[in-house]
C-alpha positions in Angstrom: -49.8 -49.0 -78.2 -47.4 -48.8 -80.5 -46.6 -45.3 -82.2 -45.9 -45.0 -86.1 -43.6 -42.3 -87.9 -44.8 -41.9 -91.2 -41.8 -41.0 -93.4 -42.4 -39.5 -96.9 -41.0 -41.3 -100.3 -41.5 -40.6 -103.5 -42.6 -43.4 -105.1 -45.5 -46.1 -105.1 -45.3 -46.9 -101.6 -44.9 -45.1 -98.1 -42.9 -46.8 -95.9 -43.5 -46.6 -92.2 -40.7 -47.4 -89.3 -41.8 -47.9 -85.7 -40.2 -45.7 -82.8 -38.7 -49.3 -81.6 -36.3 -49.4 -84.4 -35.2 -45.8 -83.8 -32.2 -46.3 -81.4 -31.1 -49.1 -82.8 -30.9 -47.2 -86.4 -29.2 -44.0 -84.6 -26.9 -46.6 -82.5 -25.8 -47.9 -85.7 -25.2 -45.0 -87.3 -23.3 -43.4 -84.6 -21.1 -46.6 -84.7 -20.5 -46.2 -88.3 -19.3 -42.6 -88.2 -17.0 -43.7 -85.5 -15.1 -46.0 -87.0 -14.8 -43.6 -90.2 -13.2 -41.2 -88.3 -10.9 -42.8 -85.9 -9.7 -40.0 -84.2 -6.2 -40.0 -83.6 -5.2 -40.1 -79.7 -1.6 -38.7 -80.3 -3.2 -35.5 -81.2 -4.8 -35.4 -77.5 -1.0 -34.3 -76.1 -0.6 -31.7 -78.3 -0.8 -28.6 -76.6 -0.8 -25.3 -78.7 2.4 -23.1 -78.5 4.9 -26.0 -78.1 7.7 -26.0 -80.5 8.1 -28.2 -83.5 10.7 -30.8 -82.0 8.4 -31.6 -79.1 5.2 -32.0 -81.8 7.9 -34.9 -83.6 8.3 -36.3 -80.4 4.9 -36.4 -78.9 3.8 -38.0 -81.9 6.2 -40.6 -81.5 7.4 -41.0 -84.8 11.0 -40.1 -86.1 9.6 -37.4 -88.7 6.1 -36.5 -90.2 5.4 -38.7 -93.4 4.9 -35.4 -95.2 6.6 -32.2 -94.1 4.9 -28.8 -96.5 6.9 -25.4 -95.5 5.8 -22.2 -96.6 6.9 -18.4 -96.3 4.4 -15.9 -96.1 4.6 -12.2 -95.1 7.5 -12.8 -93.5 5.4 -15.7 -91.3 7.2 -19.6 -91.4 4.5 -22.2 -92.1 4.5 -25.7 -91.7 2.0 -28.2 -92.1 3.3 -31.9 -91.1 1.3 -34.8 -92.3 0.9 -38.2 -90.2 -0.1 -40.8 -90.6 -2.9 -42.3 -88.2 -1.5 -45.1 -86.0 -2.0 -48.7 -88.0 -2.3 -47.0 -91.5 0.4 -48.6 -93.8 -1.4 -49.1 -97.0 -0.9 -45.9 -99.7 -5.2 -45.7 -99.6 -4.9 -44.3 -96.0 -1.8 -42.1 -96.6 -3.5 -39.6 -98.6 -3.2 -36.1 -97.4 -7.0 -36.1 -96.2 -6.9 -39.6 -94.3 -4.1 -38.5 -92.6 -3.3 -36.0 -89.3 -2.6 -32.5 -90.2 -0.4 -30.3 -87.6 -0.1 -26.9 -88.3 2.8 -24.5 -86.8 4.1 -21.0 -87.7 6.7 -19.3 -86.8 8.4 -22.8 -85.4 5.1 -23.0 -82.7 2.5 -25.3 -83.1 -1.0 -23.2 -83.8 -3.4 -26.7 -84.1 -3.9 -29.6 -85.9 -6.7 -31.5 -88.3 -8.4 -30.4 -91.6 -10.3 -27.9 -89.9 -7.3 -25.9 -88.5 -5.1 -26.8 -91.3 -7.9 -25.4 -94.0 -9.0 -22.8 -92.1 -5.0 -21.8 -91.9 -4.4 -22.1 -95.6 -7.4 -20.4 -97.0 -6.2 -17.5 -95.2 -2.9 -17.1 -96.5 -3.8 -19.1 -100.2 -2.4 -22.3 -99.3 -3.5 -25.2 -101.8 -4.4 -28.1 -99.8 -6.1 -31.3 -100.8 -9.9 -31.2 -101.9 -12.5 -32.7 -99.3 
């Protein structure tokens, strides 16, 4: 017997979808989502603490494409922008497509938009919109 979820819609019509179709849906979804956010596997050596020379070096690039310093209260803080690994194209180097990584005081405190937001809110840092 096969069971029925009866989803509600505003409209003429209720549409039904059978529990068959389910994982394939959720499967598909969770495969969209991945490839939107590509998480960039660079990030996995950071470790917090290290300095900023080791950051440039573990991400294996000569500099960040984007380097943002700030002084406040007395605190050095740096957030340098990279590029995830294939993007070329000026559509994926926009600050939100790309890899935030967030030191103060010359030590590396974390890295993506939660960190980097979270960072910058505090101290009243303008970063890019979501």
């Amino acid at each position: 017997m096969e069971t029925t979820i009866r989803v509600p819609y505003i409209g003429a019509m209720t549409p039904t979808t059978s529990l068959r179709s389910l994982p394939l849906a959720g499967l598909l979804l969770t495969a969209a989502l991945a490839a939107c956010a590509r998480p960039d596997a660079r990030l996995e050596k950071l470790t917090v603490g290290i300095p900023a020379d080791s950051v440039v070096k573990l991400m294996g690039v000569e500099k960040p494409k984007r380097h943002d310093p700030y002084l406040i209260n007395g605190h050095y803080i740096e957030a340098m922008y990279y590029p995830k690994p294939g993007a070329v194209d000026s559509a994926s180097t926009t600050d939100r497509k790309m890899s935030p990584v967030v030191l103060v005081d010359g030590k590396l405190v974390g890295w993506n938009w939660t960190t980097w937001d979270s960072i910058a809110g505090a101290n009243k840092i303008v970063v890019a919109p979501k």
